[in-house]
C-alpha positions as a Markdown table, in Angstrom:
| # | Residue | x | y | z |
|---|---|---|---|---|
| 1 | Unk | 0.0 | 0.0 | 0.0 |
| 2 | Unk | 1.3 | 3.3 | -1.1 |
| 3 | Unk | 1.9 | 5.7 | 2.3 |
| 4 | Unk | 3.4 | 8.7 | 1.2 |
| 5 | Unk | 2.6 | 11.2 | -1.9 |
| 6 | Unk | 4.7 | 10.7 | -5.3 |
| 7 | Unk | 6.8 | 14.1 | -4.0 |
| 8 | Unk | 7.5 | 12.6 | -0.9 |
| 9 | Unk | 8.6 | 9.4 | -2.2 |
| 10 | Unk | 11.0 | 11.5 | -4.6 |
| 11 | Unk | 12.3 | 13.6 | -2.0 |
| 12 | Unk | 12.6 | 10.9 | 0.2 |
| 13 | Unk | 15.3 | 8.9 | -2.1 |
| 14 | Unk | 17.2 | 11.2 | -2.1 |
| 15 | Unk | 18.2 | 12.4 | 1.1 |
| 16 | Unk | 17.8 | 8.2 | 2.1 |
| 17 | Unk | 14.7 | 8.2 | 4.6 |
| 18 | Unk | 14.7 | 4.7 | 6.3 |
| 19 | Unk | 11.3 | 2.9 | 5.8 |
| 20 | Unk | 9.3 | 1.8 | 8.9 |
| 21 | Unk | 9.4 | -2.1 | 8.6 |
| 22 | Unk | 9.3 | -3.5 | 11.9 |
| 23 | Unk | 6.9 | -2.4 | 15.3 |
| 24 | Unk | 9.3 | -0.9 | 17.7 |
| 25 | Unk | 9.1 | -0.9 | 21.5 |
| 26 | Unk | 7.4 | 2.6 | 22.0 |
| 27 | Unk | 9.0 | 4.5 | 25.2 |
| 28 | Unk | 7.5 | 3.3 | 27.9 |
| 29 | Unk | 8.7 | 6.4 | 30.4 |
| 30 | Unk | 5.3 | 8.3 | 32.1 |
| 31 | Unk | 6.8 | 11.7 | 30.3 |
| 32 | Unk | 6.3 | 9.8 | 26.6 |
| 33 | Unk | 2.9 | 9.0 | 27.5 |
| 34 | Unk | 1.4 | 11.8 | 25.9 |
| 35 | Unk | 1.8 | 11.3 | 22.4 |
| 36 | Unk | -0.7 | 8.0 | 22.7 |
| 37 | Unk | -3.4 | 9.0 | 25.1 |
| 38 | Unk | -6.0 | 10.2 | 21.9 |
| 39 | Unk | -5.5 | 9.9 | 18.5 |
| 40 | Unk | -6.4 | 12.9 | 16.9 |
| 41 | Unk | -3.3 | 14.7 | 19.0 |
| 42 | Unk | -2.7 | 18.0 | 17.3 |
| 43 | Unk | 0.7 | 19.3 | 16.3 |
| 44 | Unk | 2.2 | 22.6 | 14.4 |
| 45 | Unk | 4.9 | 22.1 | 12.2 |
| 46 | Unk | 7.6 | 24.6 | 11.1 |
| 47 | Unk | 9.7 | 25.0 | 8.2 |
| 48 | Unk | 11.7 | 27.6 | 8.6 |
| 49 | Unk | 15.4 | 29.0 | 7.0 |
| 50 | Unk | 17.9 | 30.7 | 4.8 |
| 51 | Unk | 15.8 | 30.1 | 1.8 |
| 52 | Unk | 13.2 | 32.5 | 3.0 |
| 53 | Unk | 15.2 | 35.5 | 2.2 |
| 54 | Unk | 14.6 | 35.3 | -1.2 |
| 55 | Unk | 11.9 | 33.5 | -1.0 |
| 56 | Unk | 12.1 | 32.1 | -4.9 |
| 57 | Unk | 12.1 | 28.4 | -4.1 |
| 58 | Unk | 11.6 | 25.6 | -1.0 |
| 59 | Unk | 13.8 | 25.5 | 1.8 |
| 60 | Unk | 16.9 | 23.1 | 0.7 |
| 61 | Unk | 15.1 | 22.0 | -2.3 |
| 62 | Unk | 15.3 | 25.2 | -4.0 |
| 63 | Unk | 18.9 | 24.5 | -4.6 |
| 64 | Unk | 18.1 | 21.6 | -6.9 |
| 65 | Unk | 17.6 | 21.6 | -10.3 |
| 66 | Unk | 14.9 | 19.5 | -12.2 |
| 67 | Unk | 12.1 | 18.5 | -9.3 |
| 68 | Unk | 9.6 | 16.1 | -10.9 |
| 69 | Unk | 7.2 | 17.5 | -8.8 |
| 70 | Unk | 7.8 | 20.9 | -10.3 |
| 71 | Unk | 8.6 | 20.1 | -14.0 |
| 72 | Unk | 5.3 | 18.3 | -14.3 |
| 73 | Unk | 3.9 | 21.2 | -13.6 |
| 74 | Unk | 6.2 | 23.5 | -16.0 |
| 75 | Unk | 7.9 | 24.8 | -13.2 |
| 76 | Unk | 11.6 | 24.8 | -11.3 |
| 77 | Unk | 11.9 | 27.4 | -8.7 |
| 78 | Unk | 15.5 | 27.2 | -8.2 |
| 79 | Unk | 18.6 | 28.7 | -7.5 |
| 80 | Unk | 22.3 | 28.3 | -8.0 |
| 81 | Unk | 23.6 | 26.6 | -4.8 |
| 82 | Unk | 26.4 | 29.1 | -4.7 |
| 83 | Unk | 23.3 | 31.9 | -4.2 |
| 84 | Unk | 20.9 | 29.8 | -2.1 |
| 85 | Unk | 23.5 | 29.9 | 0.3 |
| 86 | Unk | 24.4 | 33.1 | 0.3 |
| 87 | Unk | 21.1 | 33.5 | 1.9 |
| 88 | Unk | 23.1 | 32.9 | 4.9 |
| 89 | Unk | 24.7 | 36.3 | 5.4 |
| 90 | Unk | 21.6 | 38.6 | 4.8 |
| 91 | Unk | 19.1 | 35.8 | 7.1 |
| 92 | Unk | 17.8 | 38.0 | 9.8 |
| 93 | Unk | 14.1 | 37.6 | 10.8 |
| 94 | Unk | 13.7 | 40.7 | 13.1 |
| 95 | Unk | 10.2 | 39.6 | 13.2 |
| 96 | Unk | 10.8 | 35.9 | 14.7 |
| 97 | Unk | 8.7 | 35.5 | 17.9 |
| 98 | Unk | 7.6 | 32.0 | 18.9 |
| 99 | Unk | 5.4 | 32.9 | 21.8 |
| 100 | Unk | 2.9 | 34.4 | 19.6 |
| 101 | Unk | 2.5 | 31.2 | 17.6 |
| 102 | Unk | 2.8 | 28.5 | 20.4 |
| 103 | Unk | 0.1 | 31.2 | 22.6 |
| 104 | Unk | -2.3 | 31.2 | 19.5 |
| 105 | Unk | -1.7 | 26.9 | 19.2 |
| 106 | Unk | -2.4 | 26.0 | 22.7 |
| 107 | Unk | -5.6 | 27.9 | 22.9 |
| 108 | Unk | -6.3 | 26.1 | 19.8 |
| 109 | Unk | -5.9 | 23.0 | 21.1 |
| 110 | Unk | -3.0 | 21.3 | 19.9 |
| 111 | Unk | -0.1 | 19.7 | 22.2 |
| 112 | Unk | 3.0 | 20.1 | 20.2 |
| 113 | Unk | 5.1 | 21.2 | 17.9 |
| 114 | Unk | 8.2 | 20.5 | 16.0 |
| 115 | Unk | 10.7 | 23.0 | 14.4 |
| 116 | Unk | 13.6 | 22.8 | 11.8 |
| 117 | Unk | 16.5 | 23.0 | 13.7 |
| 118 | Unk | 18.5 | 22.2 | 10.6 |
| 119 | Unk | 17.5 | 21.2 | 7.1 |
| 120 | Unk | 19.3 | 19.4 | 4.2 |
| 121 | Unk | 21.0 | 22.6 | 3.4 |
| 122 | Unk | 23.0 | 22.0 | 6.2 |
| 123 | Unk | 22.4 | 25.7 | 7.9 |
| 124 | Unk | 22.1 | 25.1 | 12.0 |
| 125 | Unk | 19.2 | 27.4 | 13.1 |
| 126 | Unk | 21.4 | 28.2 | 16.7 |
| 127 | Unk | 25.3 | 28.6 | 17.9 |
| 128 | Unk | 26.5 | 24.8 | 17.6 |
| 129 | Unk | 29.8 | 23.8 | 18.6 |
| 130 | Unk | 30.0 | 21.9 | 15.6 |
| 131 | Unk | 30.2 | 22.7 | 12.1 |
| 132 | Unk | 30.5 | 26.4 | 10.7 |
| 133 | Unk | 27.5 | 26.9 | 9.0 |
| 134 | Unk | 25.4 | 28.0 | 11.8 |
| 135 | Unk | 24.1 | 31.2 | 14.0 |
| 136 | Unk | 27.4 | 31.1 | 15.2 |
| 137 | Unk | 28.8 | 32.7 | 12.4 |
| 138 | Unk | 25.6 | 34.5 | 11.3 |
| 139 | Unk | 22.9 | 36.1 | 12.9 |
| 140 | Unk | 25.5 | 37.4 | 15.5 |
| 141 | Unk | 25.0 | 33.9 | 17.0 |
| 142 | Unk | 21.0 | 34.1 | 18.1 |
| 143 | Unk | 19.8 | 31.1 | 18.5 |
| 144 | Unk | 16.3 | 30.4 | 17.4 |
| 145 | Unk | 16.0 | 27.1 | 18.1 |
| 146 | Unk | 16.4 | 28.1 | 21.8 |
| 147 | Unk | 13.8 | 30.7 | 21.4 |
| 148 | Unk | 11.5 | 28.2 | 19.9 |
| 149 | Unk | 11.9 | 25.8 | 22.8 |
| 150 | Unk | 11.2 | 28.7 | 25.7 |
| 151 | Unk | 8.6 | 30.1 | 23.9 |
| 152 | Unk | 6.7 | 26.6 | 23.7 |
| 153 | Unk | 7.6 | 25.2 | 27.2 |
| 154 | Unk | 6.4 | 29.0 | 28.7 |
| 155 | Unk | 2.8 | 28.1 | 26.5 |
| 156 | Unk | 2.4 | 24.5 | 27.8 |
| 157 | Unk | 3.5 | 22.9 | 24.0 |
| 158 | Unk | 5.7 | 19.8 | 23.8 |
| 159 | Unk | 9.0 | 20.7 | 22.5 |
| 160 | Unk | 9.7 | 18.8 | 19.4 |
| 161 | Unk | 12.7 | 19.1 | 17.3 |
| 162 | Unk | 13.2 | 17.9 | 13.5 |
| 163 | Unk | 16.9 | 17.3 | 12.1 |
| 164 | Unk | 18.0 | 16.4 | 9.2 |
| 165 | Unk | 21.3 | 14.2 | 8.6 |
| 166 | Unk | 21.5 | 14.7 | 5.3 |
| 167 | Unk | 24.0 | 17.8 | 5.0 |
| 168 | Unk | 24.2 | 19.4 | 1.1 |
| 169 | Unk | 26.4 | 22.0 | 2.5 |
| 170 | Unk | 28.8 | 19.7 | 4.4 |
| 171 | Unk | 29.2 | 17.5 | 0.7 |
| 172 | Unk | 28.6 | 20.0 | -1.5 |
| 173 | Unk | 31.8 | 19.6 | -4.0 |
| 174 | Unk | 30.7 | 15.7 | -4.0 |
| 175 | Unk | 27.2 | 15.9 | -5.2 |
| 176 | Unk | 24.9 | 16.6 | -8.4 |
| 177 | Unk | 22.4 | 19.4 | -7.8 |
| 178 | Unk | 20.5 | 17.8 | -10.8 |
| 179 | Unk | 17.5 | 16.2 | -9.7 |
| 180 | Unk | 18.2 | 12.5 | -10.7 |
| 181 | Unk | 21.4 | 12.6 | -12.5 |
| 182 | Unk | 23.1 | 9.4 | -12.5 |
| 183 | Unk | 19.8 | 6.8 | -11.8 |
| 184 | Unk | 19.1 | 4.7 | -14.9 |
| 185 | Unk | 15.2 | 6.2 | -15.0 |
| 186 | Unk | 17.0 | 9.8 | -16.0 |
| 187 | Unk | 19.5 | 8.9 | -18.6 |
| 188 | Unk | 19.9 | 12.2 | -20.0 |
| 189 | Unk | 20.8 | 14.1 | -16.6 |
| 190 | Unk | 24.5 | 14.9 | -16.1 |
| 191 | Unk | 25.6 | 15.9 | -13.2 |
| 192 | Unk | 25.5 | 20.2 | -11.9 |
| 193 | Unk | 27.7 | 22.0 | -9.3 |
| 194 | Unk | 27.3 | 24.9 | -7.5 |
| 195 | Unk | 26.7 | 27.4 | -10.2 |
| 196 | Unk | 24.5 | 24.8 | -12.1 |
| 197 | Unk | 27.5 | 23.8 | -14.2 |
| 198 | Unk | 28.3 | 20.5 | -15.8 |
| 199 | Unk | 30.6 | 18.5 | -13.8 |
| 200 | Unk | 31.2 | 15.3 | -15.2 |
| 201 | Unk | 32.1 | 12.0 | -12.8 |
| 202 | Unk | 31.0 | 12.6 | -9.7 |
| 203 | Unk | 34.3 | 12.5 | -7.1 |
| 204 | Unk | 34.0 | 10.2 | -4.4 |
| 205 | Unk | 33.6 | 11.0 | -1.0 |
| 206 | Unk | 37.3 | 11.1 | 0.8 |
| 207 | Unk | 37.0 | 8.4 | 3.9 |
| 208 | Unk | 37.9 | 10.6 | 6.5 |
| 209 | Unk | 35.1 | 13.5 | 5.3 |
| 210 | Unk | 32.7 | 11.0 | 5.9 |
| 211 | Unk | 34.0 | 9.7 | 8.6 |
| 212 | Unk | 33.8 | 13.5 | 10.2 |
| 213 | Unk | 30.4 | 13.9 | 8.8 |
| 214 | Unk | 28.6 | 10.9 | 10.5 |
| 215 | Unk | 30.5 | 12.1 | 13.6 |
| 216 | Unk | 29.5 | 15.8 | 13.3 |
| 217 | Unk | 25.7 | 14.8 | 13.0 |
| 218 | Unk | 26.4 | 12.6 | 16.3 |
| 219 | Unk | 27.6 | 15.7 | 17.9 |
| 220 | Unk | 24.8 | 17.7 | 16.6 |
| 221 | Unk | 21.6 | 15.7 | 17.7 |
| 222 | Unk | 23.8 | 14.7 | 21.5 |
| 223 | Unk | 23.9 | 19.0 | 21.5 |
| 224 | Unk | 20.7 | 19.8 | 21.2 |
| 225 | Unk | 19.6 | 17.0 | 23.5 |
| 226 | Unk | 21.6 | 18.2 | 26.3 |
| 227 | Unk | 22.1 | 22.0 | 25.4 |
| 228 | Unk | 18.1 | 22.9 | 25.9 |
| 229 | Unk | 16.4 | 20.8 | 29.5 |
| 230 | Unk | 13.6 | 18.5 | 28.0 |
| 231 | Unk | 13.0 | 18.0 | 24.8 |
| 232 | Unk | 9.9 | 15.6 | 24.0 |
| 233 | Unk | 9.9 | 14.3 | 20.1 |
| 234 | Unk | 13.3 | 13.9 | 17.8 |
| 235 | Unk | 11.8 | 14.2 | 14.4 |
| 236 | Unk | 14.6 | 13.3 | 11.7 |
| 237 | Unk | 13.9 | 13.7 | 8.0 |
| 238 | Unk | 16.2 | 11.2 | 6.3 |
| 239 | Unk | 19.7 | 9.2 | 7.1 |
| 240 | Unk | 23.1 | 9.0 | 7.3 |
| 241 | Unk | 24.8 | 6.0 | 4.8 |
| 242 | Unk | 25.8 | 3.9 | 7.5 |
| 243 | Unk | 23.4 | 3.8 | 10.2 |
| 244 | Unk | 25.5 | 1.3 | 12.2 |
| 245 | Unk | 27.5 | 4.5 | 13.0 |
| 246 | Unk | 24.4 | 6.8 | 14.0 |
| 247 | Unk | 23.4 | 7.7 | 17.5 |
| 248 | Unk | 21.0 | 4.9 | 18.4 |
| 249 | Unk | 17.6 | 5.8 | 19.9 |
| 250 | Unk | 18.7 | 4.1 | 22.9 |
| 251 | Unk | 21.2 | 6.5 | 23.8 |
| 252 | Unk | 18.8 | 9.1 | 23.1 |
| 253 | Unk | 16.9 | 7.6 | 25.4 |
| 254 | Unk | 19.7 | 8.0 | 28.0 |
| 255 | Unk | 19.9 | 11.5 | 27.3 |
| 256 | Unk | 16.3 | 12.3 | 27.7 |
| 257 | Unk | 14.3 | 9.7 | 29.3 |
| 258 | Unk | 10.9 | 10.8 | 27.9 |
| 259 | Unk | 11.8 | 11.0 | 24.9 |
| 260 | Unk | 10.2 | 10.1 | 21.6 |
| 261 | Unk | 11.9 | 9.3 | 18.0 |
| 262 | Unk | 10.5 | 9.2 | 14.4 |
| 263 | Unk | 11.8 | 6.6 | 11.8 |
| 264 | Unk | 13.5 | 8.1 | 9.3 |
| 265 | Unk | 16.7 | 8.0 | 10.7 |
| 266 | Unk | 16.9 | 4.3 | 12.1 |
| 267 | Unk | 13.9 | 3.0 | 9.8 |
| 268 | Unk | 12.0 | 2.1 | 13.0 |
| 269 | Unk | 11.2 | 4.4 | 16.1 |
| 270 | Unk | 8.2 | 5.0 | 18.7 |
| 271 | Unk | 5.6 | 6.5 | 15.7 |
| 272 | Unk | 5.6 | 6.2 | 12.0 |
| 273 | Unk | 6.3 | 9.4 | 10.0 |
| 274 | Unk | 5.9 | 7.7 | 6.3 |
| 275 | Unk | 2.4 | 9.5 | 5.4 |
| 276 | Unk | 3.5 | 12.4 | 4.3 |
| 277 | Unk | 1.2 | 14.9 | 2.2 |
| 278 | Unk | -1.1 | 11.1 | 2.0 |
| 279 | Unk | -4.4 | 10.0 | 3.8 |
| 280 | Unk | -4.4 | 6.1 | 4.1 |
| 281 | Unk | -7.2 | 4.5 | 2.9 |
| 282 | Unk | -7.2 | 2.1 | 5.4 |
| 283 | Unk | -5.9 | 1.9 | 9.3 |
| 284 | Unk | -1.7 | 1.8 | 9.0 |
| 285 | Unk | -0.7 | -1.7 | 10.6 |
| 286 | Unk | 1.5 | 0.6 | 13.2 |
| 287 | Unk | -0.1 | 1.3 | 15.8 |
| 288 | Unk | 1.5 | 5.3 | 16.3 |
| 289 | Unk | 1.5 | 6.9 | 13.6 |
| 290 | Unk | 1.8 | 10.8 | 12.0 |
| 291 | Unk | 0.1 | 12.1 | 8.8 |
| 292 | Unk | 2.0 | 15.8 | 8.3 |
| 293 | Unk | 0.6 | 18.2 | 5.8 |
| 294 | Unk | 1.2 | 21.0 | 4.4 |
| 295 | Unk | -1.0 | 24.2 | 5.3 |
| 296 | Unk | 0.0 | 27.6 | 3.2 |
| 297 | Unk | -1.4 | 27.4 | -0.4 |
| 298 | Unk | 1.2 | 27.9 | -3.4 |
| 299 | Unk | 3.8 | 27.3 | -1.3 |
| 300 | Unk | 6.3 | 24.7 | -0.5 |
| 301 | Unk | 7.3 | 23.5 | 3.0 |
| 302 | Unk | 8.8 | 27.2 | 4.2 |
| 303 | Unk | 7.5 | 30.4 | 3.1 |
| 304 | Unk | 8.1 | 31.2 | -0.7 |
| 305 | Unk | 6.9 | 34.9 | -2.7 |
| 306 | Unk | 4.3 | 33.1 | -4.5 |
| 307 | Unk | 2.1 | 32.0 | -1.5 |
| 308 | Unk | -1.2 | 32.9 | -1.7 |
| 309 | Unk | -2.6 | 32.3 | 1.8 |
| 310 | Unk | -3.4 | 29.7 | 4.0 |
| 311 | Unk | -5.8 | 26.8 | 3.1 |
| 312 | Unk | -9.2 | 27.3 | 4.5 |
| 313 | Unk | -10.2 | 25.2 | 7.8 |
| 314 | Unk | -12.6 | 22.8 | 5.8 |
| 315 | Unk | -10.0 | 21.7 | 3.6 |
| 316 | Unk | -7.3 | 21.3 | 6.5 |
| 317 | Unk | -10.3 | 19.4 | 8.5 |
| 318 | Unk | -11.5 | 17.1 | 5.5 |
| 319 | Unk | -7.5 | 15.6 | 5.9 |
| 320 | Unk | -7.6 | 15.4 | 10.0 |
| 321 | Unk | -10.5 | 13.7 | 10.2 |
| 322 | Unk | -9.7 | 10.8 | 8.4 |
| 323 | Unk | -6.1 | 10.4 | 10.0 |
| 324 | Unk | -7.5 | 10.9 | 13.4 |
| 325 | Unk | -10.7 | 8.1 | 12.7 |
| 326 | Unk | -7.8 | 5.6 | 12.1 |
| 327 | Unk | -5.5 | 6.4 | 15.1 |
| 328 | Unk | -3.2 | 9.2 | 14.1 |
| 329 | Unk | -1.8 | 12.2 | 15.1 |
| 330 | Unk | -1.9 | 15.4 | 12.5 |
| 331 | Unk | 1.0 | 18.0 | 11.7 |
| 332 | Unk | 0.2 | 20.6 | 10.2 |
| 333 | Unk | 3.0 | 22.8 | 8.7 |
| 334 | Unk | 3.7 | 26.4 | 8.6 |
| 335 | Unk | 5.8 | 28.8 | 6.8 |
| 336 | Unk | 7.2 | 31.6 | 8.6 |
| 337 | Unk | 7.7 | 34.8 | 6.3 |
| 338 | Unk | 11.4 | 36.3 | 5.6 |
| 339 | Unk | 11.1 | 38.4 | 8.2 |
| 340 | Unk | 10.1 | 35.5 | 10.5 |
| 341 | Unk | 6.2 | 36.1 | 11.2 |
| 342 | Unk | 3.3 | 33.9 | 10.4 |
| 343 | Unk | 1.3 | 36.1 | 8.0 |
| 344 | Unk | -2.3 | 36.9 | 10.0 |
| 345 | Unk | -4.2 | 34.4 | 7.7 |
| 346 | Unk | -2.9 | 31.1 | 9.9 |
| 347 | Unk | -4.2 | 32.8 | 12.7 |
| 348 | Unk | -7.8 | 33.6 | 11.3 |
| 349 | Unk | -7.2 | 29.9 | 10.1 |
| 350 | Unk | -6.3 | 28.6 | 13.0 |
| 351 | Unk | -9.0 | 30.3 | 14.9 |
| 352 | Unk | -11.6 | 28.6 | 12.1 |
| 353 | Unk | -10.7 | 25.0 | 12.2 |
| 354 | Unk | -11.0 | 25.6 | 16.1 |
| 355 | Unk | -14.5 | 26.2 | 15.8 |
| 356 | Unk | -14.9 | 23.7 | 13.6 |
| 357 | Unk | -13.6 | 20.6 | 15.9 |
| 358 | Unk | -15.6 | 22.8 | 19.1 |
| 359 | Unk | -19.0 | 22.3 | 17.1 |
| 360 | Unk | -17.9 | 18.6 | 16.0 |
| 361 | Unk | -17.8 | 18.0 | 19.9 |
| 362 | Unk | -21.1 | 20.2 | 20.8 |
């Protein structure tokens, strides 16, 4: 049974999400409870980053060239990687505010929330000690994922955190920004660089790069699990090659005791994050599971120029219901603007589908 939308399963090879395959012992602490009492459990999603400052195409994915999901269409929003990440130097969202969003969500009624602490692009969204592509050396070192994480434990919202291993910036000189190039079902794609150039044969990643890499996203997810106090949900959003060299969920476990992990990262994990953008048609066999979805209209998963709004409550209801019928939780995604504010739309939105889950109750 298909369980994830035909964009999803193409953005999905290529930054290597695992596949749940296997039930796995959910975390049996009191403090993971939560996330199983009801299905239905609400949650705000939040893509958020460099991209935003020009606004032209998707966080990370408006780096690559030749999306199916946008040629179909007649479309490729994209920029040079050289420019997308020059983003970096000019990112400065004077506007960012957390407690506004996590206040409006909680009287909304939804429990948590999960923000993009860094995506594929490889840009950290607060002063790590590892890497250099981070607030450290932007932003004059603000951290906004530490924002974030006040601003929801002040408003009562479970602190969720997505991360992604895979890290464009990190192997940038040993990748093809063409969507595709080298698999036999796009013959005629050769390989682009950072200025959309053709590169020929693909270099292969020097040992001890990779090496460094797998340890730097170690280092990474064990920092932000013992930099910030709780933290309740790990959401990762793909893999690293050899997962036998990955931080294992136990030890996650050891570092926060109520914690709870998706399965992208190990390919098993206490909830299913495979139905993306997708309603099942029938109850998943896992029992905890998340459907996430996007919410602004024209838009990709962070805030682009060309968004026209956020989808009305009905529509955003017609896809909850379903998911919550058959057991799951819903995450709904939102798009901060450039200057890091939710345009006032989500929040007449919000209010709306609010009133329509209080008269489904009445």
């Amino acid at each position: 049974m298909a369980n994830k939308s035909e964009t999803a399963k193409a953005q999905h090879e290529m930054i290597g999400s695992r596949e749940q395959v296997k039930e796995f012992e959910p975390n049996q602490h009191p403090d993971a409870q939560w996330y199983y009492k009801k299905p239905g459990t609400l949650g705000l999603f939040i893509h958020f980053g460099i991209s935003t400052v020009r606004a032209e195409g998707d966080l990370s994915w408006g780096m690559i060239k030749g999306k199916p999901w946008e040629t179909k269409w007649g479309n490729d929003f994209c920029i040079t990687p050289h420019e997308y990440w020059e983003q970096a130097k000019t990112f400065d969202p004077v506007g960012f505010d957390p407690d506004n969003w996590m206040k409006a969500i909680k009287a909304a009624g939804y429990e948590y929330a999960v923000f993009t602490t860094r995506h594929h692009d490889g840009f950290s969204m607060w002063p790590s000690e590892f890497g250099n592509f981070n607030t450290n050396n932007f932003m004059r070192g603000r951290d906004l994922v530490g924002e974030y994480i006040q601003a929801a434990r002040k408003n009562g919202i479970k602190v969720g955190l997505y991360y992604s291993p895979p890290d464009w910036y990190w192997h940038r000189y040993y990748m093809s920004f063409n969507y595709g190039s080298g698999k036999p079902e796009y013959p005629d794609r050769i390989n682009l660089g950072l200025d959309f150039e053709p590169i020929g044969e693909l270099p292969p990643v020097p040992a001890p790069l990779e090496r460094d890499y797998m340890q730097y996203v170690n280092d990474q997810v064990r920092e932000l699990l013992t930099r910030y106090g709780k933290i309740d949900l790990f959401w990762f959003d793909g893999s690293i090659p050899d997962i036998s060299k990955g931080i294992t969920i136990e030890e996650m476990r050891k570092l926060q005791p109520g914690i709870l992990v998706n399965d992208r990262m190990h390919g098993t994990g206490d909830f299913c994050t495979q139905y993306e953008c997708f309603i099942p048609t029938e109850r998943p066999r896992f029992r905890y599971w998340e459907s996430c979805h996007i919410w602004p209209d024209n838009c990709g998963w962070a805030w682009v120029s060309r968004c026209t709004g956020y989808r009305s409550a009905e529509r955003m209801y017609g896809l909850y219901k379903p998911v919550r019928d058959m057991g799951g939780n819903f995450l709904m995604n939102v798009a901060p603007r450039t200057d890091g504010t939710l345009s006032p739309d989500f929040y007449d939105r919000l209010k709306d589908f609010k009133a329509i889950i209080d008269n489904e109750r009445k």
